[in-house]
Legacy VTK file of the C-alpha trace (Angstrom):
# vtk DataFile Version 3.0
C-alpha trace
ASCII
DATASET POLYDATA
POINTS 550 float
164.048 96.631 61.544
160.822 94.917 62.964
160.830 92.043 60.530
164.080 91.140 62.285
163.040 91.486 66.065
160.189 89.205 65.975
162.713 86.351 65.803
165.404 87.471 68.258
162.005 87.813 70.563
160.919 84.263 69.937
164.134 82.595 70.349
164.799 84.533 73.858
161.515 83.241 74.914
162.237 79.950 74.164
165.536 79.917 75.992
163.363 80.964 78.934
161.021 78.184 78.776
163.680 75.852 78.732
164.865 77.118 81.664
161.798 77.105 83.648
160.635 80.660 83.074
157.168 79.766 82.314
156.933 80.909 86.155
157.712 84.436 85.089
155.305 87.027 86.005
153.485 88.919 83.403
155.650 92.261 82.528
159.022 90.371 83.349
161.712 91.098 80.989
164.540 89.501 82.216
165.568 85.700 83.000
167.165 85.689 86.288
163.561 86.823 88.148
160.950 84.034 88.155
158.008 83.689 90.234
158.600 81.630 93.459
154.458 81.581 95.410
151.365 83.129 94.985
149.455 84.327 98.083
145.703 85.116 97.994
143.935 87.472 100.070
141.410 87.386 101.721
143.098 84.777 103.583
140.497 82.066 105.240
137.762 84.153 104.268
134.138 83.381 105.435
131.436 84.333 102.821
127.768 84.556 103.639
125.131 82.377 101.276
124.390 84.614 98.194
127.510 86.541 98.479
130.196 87.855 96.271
133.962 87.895 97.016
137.017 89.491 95.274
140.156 87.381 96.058
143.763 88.847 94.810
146.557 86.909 94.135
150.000 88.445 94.582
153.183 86.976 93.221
156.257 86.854 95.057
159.466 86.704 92.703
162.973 85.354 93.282
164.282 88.605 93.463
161.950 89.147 96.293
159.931 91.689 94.502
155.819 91.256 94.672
153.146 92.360 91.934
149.394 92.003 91.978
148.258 89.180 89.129
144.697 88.300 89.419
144.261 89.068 86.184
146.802 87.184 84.600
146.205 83.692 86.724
143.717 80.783 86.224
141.442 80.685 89.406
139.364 77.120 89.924
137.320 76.262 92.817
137.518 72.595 94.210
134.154 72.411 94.595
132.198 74.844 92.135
128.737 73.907 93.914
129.946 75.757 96.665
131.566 78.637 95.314
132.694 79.369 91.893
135.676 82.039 90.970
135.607 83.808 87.965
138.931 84.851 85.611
139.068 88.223 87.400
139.061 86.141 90.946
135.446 87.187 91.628
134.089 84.158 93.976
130.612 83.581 94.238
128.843 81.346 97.454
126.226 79.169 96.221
126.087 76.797 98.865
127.146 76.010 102.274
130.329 74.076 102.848
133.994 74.950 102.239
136.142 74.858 99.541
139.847 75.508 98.016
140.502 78.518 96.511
143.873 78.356 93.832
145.723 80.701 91.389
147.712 79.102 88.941
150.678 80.410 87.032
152.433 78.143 85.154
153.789 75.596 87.714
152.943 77.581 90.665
149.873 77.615 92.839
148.575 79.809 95.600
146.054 78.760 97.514
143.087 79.636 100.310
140.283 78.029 101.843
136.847 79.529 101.944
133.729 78.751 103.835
130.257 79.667 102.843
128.209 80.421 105.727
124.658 81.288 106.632
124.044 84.947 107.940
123.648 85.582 111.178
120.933 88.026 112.685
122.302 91.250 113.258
118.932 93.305 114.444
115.076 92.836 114.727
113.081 95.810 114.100
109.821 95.691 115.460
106.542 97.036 113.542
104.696 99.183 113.625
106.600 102.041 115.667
105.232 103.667 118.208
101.671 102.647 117.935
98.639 104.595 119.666
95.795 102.419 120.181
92.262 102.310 122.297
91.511 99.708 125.439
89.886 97.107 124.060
91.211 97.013 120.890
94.187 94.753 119.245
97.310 95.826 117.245
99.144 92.850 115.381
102.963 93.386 115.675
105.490 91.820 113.062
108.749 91.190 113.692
111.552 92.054 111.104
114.897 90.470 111.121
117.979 92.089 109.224
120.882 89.517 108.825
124.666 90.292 107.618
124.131 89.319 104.617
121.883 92.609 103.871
118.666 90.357 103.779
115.529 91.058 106.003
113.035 88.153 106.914
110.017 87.666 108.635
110.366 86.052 112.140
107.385 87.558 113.454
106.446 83.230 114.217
109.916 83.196 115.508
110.598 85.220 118.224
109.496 85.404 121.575
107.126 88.442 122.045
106.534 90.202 126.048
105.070 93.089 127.282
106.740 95.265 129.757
103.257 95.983 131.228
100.487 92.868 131.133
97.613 95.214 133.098
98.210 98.033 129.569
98.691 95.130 127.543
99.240 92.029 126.409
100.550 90.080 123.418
100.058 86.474 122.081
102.345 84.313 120.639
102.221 85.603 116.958
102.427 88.773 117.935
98.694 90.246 118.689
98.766 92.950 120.970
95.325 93.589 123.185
95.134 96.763 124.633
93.471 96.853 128.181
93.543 100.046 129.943
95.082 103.335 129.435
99.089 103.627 130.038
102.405 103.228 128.039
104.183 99.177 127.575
106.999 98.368 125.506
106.549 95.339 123.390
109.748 93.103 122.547
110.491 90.716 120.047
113.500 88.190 121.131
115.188 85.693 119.387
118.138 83.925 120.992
120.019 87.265 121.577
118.860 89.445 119.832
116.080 91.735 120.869
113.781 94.970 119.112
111.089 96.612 120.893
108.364 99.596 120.028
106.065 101.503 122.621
102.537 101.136 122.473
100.214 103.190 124.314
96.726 103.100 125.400
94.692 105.955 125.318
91.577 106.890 127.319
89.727 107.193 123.851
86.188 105.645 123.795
83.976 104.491 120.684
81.962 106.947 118.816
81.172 105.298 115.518
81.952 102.332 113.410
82.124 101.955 109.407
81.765 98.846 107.600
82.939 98.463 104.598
82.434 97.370 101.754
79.166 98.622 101.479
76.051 98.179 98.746
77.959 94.723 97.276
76.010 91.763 95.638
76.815 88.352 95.506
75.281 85.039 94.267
74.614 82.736 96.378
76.748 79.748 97.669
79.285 83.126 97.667
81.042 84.807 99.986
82.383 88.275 101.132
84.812 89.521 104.199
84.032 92.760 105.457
85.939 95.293 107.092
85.175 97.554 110.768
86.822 100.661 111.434
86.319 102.832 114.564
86.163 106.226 114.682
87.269 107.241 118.590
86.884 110.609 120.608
90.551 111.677 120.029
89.544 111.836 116.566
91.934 108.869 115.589
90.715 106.001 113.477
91.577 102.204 113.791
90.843 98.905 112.497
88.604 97.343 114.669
87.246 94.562 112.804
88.879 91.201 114.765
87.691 93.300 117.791
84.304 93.308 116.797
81.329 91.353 116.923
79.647 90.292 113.908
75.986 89.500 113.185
73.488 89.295 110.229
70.118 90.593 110.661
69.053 88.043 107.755
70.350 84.495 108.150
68.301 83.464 105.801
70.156 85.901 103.158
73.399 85.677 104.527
75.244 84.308 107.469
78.158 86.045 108.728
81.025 83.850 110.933
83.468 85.450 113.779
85.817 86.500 111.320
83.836 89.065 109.697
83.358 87.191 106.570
79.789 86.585 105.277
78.162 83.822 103.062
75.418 84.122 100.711
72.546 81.865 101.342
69.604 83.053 99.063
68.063 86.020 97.391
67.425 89.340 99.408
68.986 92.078 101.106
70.959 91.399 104.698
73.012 94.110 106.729
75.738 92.687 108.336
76.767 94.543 111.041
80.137 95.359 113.832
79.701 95.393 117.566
82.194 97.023 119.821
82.057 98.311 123.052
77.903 99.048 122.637
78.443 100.560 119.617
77.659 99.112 116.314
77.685 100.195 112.572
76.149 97.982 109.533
76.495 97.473 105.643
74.071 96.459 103.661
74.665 93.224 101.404
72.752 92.054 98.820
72.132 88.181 97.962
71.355 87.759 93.882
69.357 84.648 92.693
72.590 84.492 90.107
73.786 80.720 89.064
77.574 80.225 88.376
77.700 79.442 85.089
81.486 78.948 84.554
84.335 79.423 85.966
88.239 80.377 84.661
91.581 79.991 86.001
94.442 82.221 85.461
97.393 81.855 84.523
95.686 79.211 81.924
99.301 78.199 81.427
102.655 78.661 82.982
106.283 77.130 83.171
107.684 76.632 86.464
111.409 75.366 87.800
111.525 72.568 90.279
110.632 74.545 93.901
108.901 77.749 92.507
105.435 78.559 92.596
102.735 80.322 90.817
99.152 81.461 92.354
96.473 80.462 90.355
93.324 82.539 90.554
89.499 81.004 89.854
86.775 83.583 88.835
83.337 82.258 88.465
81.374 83.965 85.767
76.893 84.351 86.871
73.891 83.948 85.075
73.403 88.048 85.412
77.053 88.611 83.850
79.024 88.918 86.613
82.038 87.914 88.006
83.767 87.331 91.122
86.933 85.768 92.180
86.333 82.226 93.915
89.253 80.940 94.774
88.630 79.854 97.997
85.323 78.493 97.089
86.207 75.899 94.885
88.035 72.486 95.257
91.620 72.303 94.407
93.497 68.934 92.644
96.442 68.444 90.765
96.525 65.289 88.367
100.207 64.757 89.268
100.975 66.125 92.534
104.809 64.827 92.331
105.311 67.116 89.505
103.634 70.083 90.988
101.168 70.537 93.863
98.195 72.597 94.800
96.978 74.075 97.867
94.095 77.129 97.969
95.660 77.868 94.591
98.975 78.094 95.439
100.939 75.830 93.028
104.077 74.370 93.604
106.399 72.664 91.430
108.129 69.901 92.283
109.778 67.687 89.577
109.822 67.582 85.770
106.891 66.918 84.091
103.222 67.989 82.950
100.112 68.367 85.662
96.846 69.941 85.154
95.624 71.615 87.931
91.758 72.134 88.290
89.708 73.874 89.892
85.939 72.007 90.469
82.575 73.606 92.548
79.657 71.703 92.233
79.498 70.272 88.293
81.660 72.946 86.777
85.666 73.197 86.876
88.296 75.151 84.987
91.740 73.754 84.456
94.950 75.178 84.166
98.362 73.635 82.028
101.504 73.200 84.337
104.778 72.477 82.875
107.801 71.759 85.367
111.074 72.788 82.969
113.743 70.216 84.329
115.928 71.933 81.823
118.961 73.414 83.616
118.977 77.057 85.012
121.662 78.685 83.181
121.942 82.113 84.113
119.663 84.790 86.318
119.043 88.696 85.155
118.163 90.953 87.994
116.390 93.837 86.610
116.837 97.022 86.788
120.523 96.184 86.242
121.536 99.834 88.029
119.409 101.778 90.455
119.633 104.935 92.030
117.650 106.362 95.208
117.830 108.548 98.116
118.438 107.141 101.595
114.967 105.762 103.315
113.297 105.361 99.985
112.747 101.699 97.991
113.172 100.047 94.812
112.047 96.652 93.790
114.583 93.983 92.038
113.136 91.878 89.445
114.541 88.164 89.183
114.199 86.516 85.995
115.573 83.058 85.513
116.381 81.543 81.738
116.811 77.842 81.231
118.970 75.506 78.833
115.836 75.068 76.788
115.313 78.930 76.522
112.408 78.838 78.736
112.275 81.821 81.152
110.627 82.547 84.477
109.575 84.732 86.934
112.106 84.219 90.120
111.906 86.998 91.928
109.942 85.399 95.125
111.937 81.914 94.609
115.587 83.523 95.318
117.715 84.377 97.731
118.390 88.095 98.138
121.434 89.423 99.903
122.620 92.864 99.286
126.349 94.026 99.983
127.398 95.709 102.271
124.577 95.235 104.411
125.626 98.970 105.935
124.222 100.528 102.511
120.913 98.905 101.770
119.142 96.218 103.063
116.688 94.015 100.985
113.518 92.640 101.587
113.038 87.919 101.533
109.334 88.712 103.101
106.909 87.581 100.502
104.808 90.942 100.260
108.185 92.115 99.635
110.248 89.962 98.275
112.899 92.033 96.299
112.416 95.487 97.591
115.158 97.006 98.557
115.973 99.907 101.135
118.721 101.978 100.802
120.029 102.866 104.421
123.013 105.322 103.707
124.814 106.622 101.216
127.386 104.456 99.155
127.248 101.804 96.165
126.216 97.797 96.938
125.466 95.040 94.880
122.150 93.224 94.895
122.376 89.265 94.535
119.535 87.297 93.871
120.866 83.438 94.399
118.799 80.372 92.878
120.004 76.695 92.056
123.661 77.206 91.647
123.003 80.247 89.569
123.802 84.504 90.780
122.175 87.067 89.055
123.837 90.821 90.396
122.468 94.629 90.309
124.385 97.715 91.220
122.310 100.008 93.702
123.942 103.883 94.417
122.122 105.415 97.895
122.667 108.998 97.550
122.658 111.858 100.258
119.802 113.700 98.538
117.113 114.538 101.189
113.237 115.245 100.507
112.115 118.906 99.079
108.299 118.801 98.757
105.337 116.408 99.738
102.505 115.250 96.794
99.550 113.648 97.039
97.922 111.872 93.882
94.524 109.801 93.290
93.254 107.855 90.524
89.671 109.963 91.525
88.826 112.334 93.844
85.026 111.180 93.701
84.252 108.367 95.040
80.812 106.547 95.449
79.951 105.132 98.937
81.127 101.736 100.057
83.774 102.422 97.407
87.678 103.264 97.760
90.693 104.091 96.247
94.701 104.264 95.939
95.952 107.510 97.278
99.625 107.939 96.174
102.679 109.730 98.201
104.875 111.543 95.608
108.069 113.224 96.839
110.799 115.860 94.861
114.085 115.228 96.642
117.367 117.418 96.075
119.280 115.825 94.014
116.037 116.083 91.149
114.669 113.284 91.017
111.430 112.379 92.057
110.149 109.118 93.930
106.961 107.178 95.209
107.115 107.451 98.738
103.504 106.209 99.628
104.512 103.427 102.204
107.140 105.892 104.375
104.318 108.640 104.600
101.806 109.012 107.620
98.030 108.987 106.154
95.394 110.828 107.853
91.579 111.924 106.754
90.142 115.199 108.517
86.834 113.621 108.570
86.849 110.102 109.559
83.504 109.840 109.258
83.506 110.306 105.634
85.942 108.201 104.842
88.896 106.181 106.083
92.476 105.616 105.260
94.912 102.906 105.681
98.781 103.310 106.478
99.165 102.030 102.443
97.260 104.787 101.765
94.189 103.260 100.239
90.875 105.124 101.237
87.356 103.926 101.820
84.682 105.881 102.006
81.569 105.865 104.500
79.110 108.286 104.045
78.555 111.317 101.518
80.658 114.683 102.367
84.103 115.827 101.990
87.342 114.850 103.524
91.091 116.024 103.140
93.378 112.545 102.634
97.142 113.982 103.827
100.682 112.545 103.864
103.381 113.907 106.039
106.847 112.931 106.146
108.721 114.568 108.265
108.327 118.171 108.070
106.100 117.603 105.058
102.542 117.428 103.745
100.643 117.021 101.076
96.790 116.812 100.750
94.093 115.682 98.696
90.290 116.281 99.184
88.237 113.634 98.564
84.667 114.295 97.598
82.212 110.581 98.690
78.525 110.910 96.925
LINES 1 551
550 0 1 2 3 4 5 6 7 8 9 10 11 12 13 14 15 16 17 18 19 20 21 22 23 24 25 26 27 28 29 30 31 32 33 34 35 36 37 38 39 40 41 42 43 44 45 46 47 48 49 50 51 52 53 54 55 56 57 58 59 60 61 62 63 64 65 66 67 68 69 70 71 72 73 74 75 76 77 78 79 80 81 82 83 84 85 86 87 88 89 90 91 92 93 94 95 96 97 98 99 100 101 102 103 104 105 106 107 108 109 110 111 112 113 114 115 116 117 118 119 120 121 122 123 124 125 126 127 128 129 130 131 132 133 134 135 136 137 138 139 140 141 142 143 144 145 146 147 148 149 150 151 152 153 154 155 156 157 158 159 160 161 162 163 164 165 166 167 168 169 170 171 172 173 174 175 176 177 178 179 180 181 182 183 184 185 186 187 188 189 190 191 192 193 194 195 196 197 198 199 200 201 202 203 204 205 206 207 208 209 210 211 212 213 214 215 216 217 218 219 220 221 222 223 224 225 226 227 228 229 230 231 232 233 234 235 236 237 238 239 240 241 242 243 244 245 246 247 248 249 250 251 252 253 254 255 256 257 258 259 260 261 262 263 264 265 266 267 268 269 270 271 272 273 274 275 276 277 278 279 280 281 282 283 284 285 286 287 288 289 290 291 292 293 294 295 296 297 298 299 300 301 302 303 304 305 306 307 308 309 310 311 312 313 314 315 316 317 318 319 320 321 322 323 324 325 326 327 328 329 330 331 332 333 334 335 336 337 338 339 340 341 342 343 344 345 346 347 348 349 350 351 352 353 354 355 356 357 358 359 360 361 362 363 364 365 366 367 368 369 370 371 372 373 374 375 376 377 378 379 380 381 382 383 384 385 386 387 388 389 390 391 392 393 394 395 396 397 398 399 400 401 402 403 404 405 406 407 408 409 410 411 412 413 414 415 416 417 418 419 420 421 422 423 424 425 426 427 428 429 430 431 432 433 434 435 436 437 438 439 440 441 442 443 444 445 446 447 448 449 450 451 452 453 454 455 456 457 458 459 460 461 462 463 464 465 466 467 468 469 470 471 472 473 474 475 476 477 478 479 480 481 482 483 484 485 486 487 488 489 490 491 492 493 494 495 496 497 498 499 500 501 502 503 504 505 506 507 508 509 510 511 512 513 514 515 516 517 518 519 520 521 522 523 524 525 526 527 528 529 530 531 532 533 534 535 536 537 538 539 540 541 542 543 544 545 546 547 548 549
């Protein structure tokens, strides 16, 4: 029997073409219903830069009967460098503007317009929270803005910053809060609207020692090393001190030191540069070499850049005693074709197609490094890890990676645009220390966008319920020489199994300041010889390390 159906089919199908029923929708088996209009939904929609949409189109037949056919219609953008539309009717916004939307079946056509707009700020969080400092000393604020879109940006330059109390406190332009006498302010970050704020209050706490660190270093001369101050007060609490300090070099001859803490090596000897505050002062000795630079190298040696990225390039001058040390902002920066790719403090950027040799020159010896600009198109973008999973208030970074016509790929992860959808689920960091990590806020499923020249690379990121179990602290050593430091690391179990680095939500504190100190990244410097326990808490959780200095 089936060798005879196939052409009863064919022939009833051509009857129906004749008579216009290349309008039928897809499942339609009979010749008196033919599709009249398509409607797509979201009607009018607005899409943020970086975005994803899904648009249905729904036919409408003439025997008034609907059905859902994005699948079965051709979708086309009028104006693809705006947004593009996939076969499933998955629209993408690569640019601002507006566009036409259509769905195509046979002779009929639905259409919508769409416009691609920029995200608006939604919040400004204000960092850190809650901050305890001493009169006299300085806090520097930063201002975080969260936009619709899902991204987060630095305005900290942006905003307008006030104190609710000038005699407790004030703050600059950029954010620099100087504390002046004991009390509580609230500082506030404002930009057109939209306003965060944090408390800060000022203790009674006095002075009763200062570290500087690094401590025992050598350097060549011509050289030059910041150092750091922090206070240990009478409340027992530590802070950074070391842009409240004054700094001085008991050896000019040695070593200078300027206002910002950061010393130069003159000649051969020993020098101890010291930290005033407050008629208290601490010191660390430094120690000049009678080393020559004998070379110097730049890294990367060679890289291959789009049109708008950049790369950092690093110089490290090799001594007549075998050492090294990075100089990159000792030497003198040039490019040989600055329109294809500039350089400033080693900070490359590209800027059209081409070759450019950037060098790196102090005194009579230089080190070059090989710049290609790929003009080849960008034809796709893979975000990496393609699928993540994490518990709400923890992080995971997104890798960008961009691959051209000419099979050349790159590193894009600080060039694009990341959005993350919805915006309710996870937010995701554009701040350069940052760029990439994302933050997932509550649970649910979003997508992750990166967006770069035309071309959307997309991640899947789950945000479960699971909630912390247990605290961990890890080291790479738990000795450490003086003047030396190192990485503590925040490890937490959480319910659902898994287990994740938590070392920038954690609160660090050392028992013994004195012995050693510990940033809120959890890196740990030590001061003197003794024993001190380095400990995390997260909420209702610790975990501690000793740390042993010698």
């Amino acid at each position: 029997m089936k060798p005879h159906r196939a052409p009863i089919v064919l022939v009833c199908l051509s009857l129906f073409s004749g008579c216009g029923a290349g309008s039928l929708g897809p499942g339609v088996g009979g010749p008196s219903r033919s599709l009249v209009s398509i409607a797509i939904t979201p009607v009018n929609a607005a899409l943020l830069l970086g975005t994803l949409q899904q648009f249905t189109a729904t036919g409408t037949y003439s025997d008034h009967s609907s059905q859902d056919i994005t699948d079965s219609v051709t979708w086309s953008s009028s104006d693809i460098s705006v947004a593009s539309i996939a076969g499933g009717g998955l629209a993408t916004a690569l640019a601002l503007g507006s566009v036409t939307i259509s769905a195509t079946s046979g002779s009929v056509t639905g259409s919508t317009t769409v416009n691609v707009q920029s995200a608006v700020l939604s919040f400004i969080t204000v960092r850190p929270v809650s901050k305890k400092i001493a009169p006299l000393t300085s806090e520097q604020f930063q201002a975080i803005g969260t936009y619709t879109d899902g991204s987060t940006h630095n305005v900290t330059g942006q905003v307008s910053w006030t104190s609710s109390n000038s005699a407790v406190a004030t703050i600059r332009v950029r954010g620099l809060a100087k504390a002046l006498t004991p009390g509580t302010t609230t500082i506030t970050a404002t930009l057109r609207s939209i306003s965060g704020s944090t408390t800060l209050d000022v203790t009674n706490a006095t002075i009763v020692s200062i570290s500087v660190t690094p401590s025992g270093r050598t350097i060549a001369p011509n050289t030059k090393l910041t150092f750091g101050a922090t206070g240990v007060f009478s409340d027992h609490t530590t802070q950074v001190i070391t842009r409240d300090s004054t700094w001085a070099s008991d050896n000019p001859a040695v070593a200078t030191v300027g206002g910002q803490s950061t010393a130069t090596a003159i000649g051969p000897g020993t020098v101890n540069i010291s930290a005033t505050f407050d008629g208290v002062s601490g010191s660390s000795a430094l120690n000049v070499s009678s080393a020559t630079l004998t070379s110097i190298s730049v890294a990367p040696a060679t890289a291959v850049l789009a049109p708008t990225t950049s790369v950092n390039c690093v110089a490290t001058g090799t001594f007549s005693d075998g050492s090294t040390q990075v100089i990159t902002n000792l030497v003198n920066w040039t490019s040989s074709a600055p329109n294809v790719a500039s350089v400033n403090g080693g900070q490359v950027t590209a800027r059209s197609a081409g070759n450019a040799t950037i060098t790196a020159l102090l005194g009579t010896l230089s080190a070059n490094s090989a710049i290609v600009v790929d003009g080849s198109p960008l034809t796709s973008i893979q975000v990496s890890p393609q699928s993540a999973s994490i518990p709400q208030q923890t992080e995971v970074a997104f890798v960008a990676t961009g691959r051209f016509a000419d099979g050349n790929t790159q590193d894009l992860t600080t060039s694009v645009l990341w959005t993350s959808s919805p915006a309710s689920v996870a937010t995701i960091s554009n701040v350069l220390a940052t760029m990439g990590q994302a933050t997932g806020l509550q649970p649910g499923t979003g997508t992750i966008t990166a967006l770069f020249d035309g071309q959307v690379g997309t991640a899947s990121l789950t945000v479960t319920s699971a909630t912390p179990t247990s605290l961990r602290v890890s080291t790479t050593g738990t000795n450490l020489e003086q003047g030396g430091s190192t990485q503590f690391t925040a490890l937490s179990d959480f319910s659902d199994g898994t287990t994740k680095d938590v070392t920038s939500w954690v609160t660090w504190t050392s028992s013994n300041a004195s012995v050693a100190v510990v940033t809120p990244k959890g890196v740990a410097t030590s001061v003197r010889s003794g024993t001190t326990a380095v400990t995390a808490t997260m909420n209702d959780l610790s975990g501690t390390a000793v740390l042993t200095v010698y």
